[in-house]
PDB file of N, CA, C and O in Angstrom:
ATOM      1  N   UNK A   1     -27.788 -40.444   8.300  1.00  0.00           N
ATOM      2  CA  UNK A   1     -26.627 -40.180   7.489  1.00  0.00           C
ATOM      3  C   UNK A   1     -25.990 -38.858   7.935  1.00  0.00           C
ATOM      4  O   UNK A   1     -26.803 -37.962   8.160  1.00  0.00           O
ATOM      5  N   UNK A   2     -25.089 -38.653   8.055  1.00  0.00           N
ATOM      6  CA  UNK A   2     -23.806 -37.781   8.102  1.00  0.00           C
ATOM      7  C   UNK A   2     -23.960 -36.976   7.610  1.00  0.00           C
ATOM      8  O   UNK A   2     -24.450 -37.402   6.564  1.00  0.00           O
ATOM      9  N   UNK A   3     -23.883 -35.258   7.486  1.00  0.00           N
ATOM     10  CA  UNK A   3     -23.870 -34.407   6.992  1.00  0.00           C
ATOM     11  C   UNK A   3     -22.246 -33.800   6.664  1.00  0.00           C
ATOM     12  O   UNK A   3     -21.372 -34.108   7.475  1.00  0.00           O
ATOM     13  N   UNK A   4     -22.008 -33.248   5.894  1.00  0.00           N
ATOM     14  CA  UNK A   4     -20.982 -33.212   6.112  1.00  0.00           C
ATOM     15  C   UNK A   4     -20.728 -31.321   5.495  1.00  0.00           C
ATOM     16  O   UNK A   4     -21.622 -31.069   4.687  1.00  0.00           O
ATOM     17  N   UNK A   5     -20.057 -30.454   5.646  1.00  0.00           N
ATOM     18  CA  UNK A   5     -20.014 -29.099   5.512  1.00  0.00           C
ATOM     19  C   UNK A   5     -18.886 -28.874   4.673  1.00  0.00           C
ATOM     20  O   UNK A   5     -17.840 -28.430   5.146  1.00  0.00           O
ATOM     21  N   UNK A   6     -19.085 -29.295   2.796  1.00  0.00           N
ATOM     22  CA  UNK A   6     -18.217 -29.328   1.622  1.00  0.00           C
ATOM     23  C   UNK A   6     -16.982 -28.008   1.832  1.00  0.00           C
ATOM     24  O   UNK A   6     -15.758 -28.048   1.710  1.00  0.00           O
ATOM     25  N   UNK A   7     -17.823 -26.986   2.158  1.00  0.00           N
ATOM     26  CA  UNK A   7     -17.301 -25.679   2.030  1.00  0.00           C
ATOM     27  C   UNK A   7     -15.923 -25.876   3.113  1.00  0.00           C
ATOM     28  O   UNK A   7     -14.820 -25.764   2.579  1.00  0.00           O
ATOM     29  N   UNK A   8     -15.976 -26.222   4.902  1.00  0.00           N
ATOM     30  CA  UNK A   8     -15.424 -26.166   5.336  1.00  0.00           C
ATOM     31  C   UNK A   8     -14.208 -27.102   5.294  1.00  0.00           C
ATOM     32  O   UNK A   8     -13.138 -26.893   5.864  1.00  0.00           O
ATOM     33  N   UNK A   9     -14.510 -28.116   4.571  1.00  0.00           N
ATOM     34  CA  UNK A   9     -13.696 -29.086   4.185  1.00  0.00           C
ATOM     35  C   UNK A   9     -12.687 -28.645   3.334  1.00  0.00           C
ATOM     36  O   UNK A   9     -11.490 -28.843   3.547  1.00  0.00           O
ATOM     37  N   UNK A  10     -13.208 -27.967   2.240  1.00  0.00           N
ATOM     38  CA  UNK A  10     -12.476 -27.704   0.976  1.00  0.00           C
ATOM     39  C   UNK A  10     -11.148 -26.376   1.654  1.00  0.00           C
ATOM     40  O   UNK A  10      -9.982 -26.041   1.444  1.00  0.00           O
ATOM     41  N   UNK A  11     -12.001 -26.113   2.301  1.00  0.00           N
ATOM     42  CA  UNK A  11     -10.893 -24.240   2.704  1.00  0.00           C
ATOM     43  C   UNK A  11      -9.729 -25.281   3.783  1.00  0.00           C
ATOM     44  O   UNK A  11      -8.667 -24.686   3.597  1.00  0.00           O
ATOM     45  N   UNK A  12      -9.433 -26.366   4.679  1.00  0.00           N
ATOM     46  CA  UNK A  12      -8.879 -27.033   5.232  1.00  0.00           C
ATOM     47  C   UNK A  12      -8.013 -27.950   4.652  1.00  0.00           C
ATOM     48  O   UNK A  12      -7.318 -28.615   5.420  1.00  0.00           O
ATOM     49  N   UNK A  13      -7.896 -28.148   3.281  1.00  0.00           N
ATOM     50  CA  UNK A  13      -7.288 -28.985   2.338  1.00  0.00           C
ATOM     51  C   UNK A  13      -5.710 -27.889   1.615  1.00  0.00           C
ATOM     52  O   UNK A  13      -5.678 -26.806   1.030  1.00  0.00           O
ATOM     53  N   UNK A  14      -4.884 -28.628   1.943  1.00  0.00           N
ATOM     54  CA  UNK A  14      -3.641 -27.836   2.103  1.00  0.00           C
ATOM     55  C   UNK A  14      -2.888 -28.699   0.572  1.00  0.00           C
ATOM     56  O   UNK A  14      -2.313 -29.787   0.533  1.00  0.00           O
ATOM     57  N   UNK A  15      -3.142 -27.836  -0.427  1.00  0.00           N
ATOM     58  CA  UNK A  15      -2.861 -27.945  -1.433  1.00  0.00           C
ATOM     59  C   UNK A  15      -1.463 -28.101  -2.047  1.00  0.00           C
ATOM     60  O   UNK A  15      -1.060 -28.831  -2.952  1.00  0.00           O
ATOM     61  N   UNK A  16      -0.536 -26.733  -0.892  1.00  0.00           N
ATOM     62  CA  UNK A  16       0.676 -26.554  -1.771  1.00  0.00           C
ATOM     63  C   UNK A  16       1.507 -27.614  -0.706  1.00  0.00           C
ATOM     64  O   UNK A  16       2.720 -27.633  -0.917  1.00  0.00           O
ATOM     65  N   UNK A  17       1.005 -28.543   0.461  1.00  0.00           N
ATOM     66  CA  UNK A  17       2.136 -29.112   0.829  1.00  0.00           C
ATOM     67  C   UNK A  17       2.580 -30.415  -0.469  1.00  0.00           C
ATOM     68  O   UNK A  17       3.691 -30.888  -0.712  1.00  0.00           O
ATOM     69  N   UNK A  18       1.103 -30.745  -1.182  1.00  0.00           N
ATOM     70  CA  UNK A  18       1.930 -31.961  -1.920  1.00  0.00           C
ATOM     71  C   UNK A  18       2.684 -31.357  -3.277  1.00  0.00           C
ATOM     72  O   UNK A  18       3.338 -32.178  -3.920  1.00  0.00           O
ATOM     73  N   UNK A  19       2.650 -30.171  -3.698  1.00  0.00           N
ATOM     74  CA  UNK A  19       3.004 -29.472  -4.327  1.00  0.00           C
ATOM     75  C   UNK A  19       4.002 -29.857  -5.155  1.00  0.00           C
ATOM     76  O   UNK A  19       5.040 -29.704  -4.511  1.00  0.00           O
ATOM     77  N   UNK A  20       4.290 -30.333  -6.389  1.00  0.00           N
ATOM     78  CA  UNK A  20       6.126 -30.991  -6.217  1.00  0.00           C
ATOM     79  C   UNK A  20       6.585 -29.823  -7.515  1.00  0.00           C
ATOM     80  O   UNK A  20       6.032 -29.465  -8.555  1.00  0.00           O
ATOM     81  N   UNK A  21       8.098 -29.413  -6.721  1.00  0.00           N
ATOM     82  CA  UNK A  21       9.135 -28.996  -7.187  1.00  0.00           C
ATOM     83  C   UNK A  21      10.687 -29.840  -7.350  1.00  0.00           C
ATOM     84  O   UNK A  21      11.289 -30.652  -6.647  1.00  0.00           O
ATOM     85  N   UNK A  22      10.983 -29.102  -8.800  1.00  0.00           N
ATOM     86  CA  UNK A  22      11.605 -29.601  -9.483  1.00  0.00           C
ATOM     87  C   UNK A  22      13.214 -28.980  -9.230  1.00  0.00           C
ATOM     88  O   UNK A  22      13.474 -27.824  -9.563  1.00  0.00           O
ATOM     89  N   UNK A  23      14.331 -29.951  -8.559  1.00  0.00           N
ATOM     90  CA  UNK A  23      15.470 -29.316  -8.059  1.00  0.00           C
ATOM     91  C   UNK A  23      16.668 -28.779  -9.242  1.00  0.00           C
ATOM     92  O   UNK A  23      16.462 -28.637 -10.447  1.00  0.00           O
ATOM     93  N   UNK A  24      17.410 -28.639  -8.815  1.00  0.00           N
ATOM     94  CA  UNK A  24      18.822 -28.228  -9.555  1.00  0.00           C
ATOM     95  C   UNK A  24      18.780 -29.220 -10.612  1.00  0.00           C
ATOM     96  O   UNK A  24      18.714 -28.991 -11.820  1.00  0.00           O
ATOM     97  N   UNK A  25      18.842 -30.810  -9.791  1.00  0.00           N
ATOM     98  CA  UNK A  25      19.393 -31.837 -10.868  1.00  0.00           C
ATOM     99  C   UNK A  25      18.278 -32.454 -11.184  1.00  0.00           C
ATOM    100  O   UNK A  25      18.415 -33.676 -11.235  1.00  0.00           O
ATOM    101  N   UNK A  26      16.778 -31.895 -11.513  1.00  0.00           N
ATOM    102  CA  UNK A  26      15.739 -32.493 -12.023  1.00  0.00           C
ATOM    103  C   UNK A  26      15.401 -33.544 -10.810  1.00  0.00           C
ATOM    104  O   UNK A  26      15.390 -34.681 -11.282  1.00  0.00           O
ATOM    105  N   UNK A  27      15.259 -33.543 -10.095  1.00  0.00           N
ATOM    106  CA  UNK A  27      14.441 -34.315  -9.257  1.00  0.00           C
ATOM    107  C   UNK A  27      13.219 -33.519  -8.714  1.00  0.00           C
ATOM    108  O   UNK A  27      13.150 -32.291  -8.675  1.00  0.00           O
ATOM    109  N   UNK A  28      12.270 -34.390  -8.303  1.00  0.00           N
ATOM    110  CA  UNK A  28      10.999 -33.981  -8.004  1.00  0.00           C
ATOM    111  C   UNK A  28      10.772 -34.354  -6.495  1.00  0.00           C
ATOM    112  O   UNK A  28      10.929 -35.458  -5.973  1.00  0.00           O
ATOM    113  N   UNK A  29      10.397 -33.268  -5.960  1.00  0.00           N
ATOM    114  CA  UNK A  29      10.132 -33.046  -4.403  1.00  0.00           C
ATOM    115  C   UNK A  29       9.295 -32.267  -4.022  1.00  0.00           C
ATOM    116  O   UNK A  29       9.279 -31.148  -4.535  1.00  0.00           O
ATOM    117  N   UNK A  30       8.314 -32.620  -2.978  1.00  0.00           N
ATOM    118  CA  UNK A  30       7.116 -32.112  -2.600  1.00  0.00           C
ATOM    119  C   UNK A  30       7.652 -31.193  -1.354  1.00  0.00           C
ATOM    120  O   UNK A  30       8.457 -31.470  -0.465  1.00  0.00           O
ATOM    121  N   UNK A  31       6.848 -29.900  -1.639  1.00  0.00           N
ATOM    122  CA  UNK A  31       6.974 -28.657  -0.527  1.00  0.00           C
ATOM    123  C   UNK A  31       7.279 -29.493   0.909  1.00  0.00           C
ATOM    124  O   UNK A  31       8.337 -29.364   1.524  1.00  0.00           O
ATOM    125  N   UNK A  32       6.206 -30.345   1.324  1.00  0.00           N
ATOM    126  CA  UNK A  32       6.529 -30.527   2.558  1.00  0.00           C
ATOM    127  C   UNK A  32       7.924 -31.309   2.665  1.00  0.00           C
ATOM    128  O   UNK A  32       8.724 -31.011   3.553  1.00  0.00           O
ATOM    129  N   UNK A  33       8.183 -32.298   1.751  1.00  0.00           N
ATOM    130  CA  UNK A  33       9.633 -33.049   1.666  1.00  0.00           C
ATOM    131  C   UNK A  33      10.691 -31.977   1.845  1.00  0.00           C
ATOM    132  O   UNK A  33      11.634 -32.206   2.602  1.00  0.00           O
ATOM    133  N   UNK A  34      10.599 -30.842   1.209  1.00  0.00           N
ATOM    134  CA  UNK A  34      11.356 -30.078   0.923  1.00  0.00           C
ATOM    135  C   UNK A  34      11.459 -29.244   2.218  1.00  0.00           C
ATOM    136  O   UNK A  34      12.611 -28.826   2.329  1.00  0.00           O
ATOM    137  N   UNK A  35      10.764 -28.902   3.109  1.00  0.00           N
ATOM    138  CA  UNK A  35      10.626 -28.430   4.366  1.00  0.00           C
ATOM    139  C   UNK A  35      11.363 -29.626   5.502  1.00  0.00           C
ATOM    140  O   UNK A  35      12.324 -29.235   6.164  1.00  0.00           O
ATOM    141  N   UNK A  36      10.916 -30.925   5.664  1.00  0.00           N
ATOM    142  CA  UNK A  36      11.607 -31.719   6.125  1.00  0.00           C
ATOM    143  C   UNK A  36      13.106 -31.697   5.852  1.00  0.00           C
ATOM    144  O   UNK A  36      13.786 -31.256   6.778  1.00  0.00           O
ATOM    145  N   UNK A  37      13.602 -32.002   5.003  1.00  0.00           N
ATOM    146  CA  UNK A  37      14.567 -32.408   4.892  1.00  0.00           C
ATOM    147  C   UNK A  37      15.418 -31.122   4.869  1.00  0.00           C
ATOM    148  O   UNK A  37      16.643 -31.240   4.912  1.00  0.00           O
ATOM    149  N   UNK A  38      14.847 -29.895   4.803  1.00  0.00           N
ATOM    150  CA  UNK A  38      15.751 -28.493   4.932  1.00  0.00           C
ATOM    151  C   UNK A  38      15.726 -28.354   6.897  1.00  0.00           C
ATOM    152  O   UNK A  38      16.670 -27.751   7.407  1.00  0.00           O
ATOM    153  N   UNK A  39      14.804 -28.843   7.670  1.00  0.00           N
ATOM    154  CA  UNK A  39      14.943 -28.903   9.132  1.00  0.00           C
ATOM    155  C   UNK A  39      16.007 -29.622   9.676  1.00  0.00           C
ATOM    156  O   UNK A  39      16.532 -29.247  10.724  1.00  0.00           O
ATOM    157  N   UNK A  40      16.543 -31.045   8.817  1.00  0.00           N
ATOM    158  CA  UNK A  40      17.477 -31.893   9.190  1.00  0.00           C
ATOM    159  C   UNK A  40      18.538 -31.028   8.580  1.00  0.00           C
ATOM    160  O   UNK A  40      19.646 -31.266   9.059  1.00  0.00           O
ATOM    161  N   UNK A  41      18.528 -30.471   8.032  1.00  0.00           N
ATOM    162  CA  UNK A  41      19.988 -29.635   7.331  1.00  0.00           C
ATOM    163  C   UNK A  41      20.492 -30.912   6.215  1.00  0.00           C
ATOM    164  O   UNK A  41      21.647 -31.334   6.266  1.00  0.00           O
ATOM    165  N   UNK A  42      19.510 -31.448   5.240  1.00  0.00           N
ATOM    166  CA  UNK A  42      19.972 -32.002   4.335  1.00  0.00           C
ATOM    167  C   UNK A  42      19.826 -31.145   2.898  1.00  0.00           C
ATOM    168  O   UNK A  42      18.738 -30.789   2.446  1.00  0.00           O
ATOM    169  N   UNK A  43      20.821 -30.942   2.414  1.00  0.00           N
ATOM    170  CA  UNK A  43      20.307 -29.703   0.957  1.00  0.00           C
ATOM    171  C   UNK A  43      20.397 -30.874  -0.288  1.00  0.00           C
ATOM    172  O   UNK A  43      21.312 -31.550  -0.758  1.00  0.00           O
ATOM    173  N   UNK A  44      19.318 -30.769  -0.488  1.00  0.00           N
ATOM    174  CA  UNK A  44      18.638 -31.761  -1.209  1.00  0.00           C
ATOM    175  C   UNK A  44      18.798 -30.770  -2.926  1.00  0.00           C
ATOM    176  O   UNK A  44      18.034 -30.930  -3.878  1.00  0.00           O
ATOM    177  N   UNK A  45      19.535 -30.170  -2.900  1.00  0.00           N
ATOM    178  CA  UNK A  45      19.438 -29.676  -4.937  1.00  0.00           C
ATOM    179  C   UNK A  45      20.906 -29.721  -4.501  1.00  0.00           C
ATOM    180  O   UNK A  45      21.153 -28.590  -4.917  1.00  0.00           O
ATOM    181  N   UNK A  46      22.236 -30.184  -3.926  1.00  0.00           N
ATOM    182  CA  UNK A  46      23.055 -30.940  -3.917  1.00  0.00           C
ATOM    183  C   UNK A  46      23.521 -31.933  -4.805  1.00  0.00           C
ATOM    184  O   UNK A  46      24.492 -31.813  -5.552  1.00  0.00           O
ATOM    185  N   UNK A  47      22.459 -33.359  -4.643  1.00  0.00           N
ATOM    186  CA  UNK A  47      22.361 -34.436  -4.674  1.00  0.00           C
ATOM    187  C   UNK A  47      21.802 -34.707  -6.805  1.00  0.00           C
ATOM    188  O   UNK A  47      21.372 -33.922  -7.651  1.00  0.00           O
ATOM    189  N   UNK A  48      22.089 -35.962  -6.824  1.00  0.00           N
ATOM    190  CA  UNK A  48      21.555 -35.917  -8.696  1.00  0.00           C
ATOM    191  C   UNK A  48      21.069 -37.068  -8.665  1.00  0.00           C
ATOM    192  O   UNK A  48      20.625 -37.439  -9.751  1.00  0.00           O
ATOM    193  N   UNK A  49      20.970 -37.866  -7.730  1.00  0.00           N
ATOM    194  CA  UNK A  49      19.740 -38.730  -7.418  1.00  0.00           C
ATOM    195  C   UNK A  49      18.998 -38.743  -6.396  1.00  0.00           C
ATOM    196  O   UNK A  49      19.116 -37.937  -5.474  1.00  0.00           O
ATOM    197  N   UNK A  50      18.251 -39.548  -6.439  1.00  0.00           N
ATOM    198  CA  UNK A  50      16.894 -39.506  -5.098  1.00  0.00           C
ATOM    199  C   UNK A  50      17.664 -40.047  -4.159  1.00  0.00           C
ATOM    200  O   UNK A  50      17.824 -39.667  -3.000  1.00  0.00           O
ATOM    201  N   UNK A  51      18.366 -41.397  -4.988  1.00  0.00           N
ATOM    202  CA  UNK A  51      18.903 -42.523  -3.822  1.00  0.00           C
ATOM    203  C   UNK A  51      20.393 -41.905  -3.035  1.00  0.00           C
ATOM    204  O   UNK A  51      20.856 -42.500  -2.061  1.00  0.00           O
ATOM    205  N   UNK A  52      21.078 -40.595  -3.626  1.00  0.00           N
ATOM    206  CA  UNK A  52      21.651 -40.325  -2.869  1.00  0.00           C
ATOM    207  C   UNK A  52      21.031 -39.296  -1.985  1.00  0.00           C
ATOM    208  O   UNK A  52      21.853 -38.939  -1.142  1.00  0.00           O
ATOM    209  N   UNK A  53      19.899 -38.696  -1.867  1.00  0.00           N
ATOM    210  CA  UNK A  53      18.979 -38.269  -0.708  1.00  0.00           C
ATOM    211  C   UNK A  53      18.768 -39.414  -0.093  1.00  0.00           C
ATOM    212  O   UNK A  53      18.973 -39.240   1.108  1.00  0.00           O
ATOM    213  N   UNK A  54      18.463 -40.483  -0.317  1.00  0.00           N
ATOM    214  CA  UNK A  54      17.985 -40.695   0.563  1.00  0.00           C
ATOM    215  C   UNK A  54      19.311 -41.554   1.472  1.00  0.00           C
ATOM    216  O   UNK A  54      19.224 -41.719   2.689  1.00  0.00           O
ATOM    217  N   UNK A  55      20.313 -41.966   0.788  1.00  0.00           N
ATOM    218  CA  UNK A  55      21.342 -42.313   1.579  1.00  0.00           C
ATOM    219  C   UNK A  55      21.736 -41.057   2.958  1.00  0.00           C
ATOM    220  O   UNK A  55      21.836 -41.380   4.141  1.00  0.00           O
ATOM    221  N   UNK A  56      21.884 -39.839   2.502  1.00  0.00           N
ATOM    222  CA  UNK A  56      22.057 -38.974   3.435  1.00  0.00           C
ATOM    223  C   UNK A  56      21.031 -39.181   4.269  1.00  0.00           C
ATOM    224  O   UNK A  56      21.236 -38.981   5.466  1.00  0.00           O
ATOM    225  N   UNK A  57      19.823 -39.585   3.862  1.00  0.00           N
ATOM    226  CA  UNK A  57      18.383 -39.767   5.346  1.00  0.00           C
ATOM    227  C   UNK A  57      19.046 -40.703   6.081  1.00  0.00           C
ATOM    228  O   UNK A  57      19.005 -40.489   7.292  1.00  0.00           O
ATOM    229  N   UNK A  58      19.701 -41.764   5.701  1.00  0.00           N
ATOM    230  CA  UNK A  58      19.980 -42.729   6.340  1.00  0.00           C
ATOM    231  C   UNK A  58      20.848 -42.606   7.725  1.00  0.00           C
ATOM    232  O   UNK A  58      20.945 -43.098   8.849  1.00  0.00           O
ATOM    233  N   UNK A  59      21.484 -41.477   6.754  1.00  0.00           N
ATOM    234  CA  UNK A  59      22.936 -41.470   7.479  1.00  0.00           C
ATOM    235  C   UNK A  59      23.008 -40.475   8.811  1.00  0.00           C
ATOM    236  O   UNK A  59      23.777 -40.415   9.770  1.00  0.00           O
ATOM    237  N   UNK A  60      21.475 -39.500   8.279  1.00  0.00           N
ATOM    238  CA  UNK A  60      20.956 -38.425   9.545  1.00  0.00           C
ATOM    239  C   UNK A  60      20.014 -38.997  10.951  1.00  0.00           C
ATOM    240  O   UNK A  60      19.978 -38.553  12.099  1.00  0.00           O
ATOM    241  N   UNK A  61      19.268 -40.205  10.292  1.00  0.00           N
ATOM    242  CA  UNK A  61      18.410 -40.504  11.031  1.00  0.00           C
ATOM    243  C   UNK A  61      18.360 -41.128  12.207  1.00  0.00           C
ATOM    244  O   UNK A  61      17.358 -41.124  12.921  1.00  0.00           O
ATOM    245  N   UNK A  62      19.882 -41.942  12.598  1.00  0.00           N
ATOM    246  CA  UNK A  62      20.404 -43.003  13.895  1.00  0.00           C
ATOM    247  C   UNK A  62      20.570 -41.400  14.758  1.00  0.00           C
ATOM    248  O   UNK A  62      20.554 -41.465  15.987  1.00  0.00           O
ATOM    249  N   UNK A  63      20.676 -40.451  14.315  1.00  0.00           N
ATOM    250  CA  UNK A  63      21.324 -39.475  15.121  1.00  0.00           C
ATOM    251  C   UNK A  63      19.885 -38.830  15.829  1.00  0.00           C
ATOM    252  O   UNK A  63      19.866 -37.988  16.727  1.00  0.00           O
ATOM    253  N   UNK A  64      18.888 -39.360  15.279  1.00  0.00           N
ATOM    254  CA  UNK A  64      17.711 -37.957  15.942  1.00  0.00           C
ATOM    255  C   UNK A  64      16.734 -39.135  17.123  1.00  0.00           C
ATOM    256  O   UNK A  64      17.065 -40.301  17.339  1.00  0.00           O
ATOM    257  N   UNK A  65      15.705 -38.536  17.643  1.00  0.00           N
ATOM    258  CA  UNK A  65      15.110 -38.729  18.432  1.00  0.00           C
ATOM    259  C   UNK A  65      13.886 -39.652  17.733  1.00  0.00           C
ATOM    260  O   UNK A  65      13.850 -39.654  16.503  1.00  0.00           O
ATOM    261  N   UNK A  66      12.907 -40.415  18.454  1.00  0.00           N
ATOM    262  CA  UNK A  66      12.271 -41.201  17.871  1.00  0.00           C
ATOM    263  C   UNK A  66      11.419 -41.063  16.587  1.00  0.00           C
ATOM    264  O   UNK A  66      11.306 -41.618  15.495  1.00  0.00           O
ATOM    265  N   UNK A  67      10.668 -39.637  17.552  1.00  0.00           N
ATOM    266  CA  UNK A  67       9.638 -39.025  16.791  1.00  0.00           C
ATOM    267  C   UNK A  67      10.541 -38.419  15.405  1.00  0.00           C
ATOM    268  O   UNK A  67      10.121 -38.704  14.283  1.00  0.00           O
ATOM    269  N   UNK A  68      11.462 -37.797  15.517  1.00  0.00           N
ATOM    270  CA  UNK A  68      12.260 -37.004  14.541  1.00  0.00           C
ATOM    271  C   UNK A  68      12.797 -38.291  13.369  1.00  0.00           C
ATOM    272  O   UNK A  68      13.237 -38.252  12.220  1.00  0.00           O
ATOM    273  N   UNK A  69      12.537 -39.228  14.203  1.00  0.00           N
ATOM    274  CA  UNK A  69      13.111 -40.204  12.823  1.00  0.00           C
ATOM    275  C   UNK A  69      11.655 -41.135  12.161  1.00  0.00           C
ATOM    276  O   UNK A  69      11.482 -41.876  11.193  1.00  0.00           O
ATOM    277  N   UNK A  70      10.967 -40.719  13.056  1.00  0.00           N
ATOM    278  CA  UNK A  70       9.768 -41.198  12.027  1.00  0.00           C
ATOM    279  C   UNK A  70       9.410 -40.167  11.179  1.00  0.00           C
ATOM    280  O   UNK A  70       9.234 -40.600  10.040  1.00  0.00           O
ATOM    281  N   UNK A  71       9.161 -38.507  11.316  1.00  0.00           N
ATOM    282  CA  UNK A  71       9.593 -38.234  10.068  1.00  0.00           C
ATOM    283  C   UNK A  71      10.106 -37.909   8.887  1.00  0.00           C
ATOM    284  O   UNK A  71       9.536 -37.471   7.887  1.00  0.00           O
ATOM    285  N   UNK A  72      11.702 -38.261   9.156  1.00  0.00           N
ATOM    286  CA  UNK A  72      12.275 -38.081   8.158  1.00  0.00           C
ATOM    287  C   UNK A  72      12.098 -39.899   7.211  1.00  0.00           C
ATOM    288  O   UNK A  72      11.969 -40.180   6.019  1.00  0.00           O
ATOM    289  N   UNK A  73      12.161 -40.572   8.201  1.00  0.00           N
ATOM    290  CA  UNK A  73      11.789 -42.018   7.965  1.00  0.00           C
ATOM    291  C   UNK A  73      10.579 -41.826   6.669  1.00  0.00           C
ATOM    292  O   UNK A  73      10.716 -42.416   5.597  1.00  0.00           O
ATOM    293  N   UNK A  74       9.509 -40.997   6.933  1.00  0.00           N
ATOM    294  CA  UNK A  74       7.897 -41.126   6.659  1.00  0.00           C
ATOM    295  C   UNK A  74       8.813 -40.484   4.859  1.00  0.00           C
ATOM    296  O   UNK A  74       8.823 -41.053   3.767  1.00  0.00           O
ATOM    297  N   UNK A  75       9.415 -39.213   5.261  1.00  0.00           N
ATOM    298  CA  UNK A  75       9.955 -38.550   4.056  1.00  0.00           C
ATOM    299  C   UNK A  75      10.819 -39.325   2.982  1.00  0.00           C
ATOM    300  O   UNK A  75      10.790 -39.071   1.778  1.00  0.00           O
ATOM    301  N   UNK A  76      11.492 -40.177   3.500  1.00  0.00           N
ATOM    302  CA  UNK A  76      12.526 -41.106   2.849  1.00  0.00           C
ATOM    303  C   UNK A  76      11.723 -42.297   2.252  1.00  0.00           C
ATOM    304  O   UNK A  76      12.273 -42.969   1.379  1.00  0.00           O
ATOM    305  N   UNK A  77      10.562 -42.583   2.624  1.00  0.00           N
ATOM    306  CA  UNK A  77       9.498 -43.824   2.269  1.00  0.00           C
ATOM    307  C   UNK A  77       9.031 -43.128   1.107  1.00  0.00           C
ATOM    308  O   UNK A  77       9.538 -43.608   0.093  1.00  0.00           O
ATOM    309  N   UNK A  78       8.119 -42.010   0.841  1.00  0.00           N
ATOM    310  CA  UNK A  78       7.212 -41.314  -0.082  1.00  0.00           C
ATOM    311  C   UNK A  78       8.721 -40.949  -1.297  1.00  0.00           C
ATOM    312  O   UNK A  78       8.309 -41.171  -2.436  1.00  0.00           O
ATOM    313  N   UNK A  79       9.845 -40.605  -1.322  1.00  0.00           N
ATOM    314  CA  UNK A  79      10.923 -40.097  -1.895  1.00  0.00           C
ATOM    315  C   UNK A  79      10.966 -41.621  -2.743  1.00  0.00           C
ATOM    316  O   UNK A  79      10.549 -42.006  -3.835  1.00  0.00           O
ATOM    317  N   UNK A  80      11.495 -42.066  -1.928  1.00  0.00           N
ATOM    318  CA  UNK A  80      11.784 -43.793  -2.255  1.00  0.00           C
ATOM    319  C   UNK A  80      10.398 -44.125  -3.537  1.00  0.00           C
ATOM    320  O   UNK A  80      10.592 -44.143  -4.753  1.00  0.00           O
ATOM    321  N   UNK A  81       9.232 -44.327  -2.945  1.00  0.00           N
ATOM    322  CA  UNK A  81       8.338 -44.639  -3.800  1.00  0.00           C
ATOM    323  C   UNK A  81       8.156 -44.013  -4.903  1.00  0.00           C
ATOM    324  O   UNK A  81       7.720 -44.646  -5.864  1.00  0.00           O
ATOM    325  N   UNK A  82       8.478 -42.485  -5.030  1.00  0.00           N
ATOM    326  CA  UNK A  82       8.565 -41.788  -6.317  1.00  0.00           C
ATOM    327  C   UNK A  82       9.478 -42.410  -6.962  1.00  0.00           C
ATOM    328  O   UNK A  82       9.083 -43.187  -7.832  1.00  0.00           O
ATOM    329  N   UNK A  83      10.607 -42.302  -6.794  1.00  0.00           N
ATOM    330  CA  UNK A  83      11.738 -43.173  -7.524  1.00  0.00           C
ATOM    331  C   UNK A  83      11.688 -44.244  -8.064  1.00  0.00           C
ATOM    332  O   UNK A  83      12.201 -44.682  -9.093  1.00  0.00           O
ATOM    333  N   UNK A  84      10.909 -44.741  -7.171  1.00  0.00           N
ATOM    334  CA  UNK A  84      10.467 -46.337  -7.539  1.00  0.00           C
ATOM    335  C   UNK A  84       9.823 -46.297  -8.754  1.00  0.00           C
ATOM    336  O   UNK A  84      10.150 -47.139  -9.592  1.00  0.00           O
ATOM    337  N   UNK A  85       8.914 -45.430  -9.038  1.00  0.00           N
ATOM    338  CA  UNK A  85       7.385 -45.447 -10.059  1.00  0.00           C
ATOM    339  C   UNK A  85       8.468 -45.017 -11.519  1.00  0.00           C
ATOM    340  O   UNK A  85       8.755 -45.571 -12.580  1.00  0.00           O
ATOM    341  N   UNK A  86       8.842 -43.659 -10.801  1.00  0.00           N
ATOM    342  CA  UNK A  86       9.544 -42.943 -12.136  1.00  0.00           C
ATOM    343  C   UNK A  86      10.673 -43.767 -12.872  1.00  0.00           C
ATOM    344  O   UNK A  86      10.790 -43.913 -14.088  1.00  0.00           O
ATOM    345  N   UNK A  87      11.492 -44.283 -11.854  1.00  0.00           N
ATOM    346  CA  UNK A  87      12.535 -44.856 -12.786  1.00  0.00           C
ATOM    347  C   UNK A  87      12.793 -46.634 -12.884  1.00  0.00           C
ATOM    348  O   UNK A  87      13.888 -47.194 -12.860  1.00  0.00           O
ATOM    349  N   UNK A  88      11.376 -47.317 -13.003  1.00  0.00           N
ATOM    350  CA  UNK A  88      11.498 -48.909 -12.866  1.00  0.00           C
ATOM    351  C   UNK A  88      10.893 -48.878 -14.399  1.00  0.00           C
ATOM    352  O   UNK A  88      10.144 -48.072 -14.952  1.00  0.00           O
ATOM    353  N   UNK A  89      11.425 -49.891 -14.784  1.00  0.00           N
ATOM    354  CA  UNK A  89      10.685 -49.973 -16.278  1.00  0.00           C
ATOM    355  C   UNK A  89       9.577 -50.848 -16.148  1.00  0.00           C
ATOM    356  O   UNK A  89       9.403 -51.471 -15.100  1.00  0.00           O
ATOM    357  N   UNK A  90       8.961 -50.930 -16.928  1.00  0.00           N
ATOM    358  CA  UNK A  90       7.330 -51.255 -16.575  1.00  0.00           C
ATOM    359  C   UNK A  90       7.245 -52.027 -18.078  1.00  0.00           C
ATOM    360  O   UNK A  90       6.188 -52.536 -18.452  1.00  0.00           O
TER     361      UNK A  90
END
């Protein structure tokens, strides 16, 4: 069996990227989202819905390079799914 070293694990676990902050117009966005989408030059406390973030992803993403659109792509998927949870009635 596997040993595994708790301590070194735990100090390697990057806490504040899932971090979520709360914008201008009440939307909820995670540090790293919030880092992404400030690299594309999208200003995301702009916007008063998710879905118009993520329309602007749309509209940034034919323009970038492969890798660069997988992750804003990756960012626009996790955005999307919040939206999804928070505002579907159940």
């Amino acid at each position: 069996m596997k040993e595994y070293n708790i301590e070194e694990l735990i100090s390697n676990l990057d806490f504040e990227k899932n971090k979520l902050h709360k914008t201008k117009h009440n939307l909820f966005l995670t540090t790293y989202e919030i880092e992404v989408l400030t690299k594309y030059h999208i200003i995301y406390d702009k916007y008063q819905t998710a879905k118009e973030i993520l329309q602007e992803i749309e509209n940034k993403i034919m323009d970038l390079e492969q890798e660069e659109q997988e992750e804003l792509d990756q960012v626009g998927m996790t955005i999307a799914e919040r939206d999804y949870y928070q505002n579907t009635r159940k």
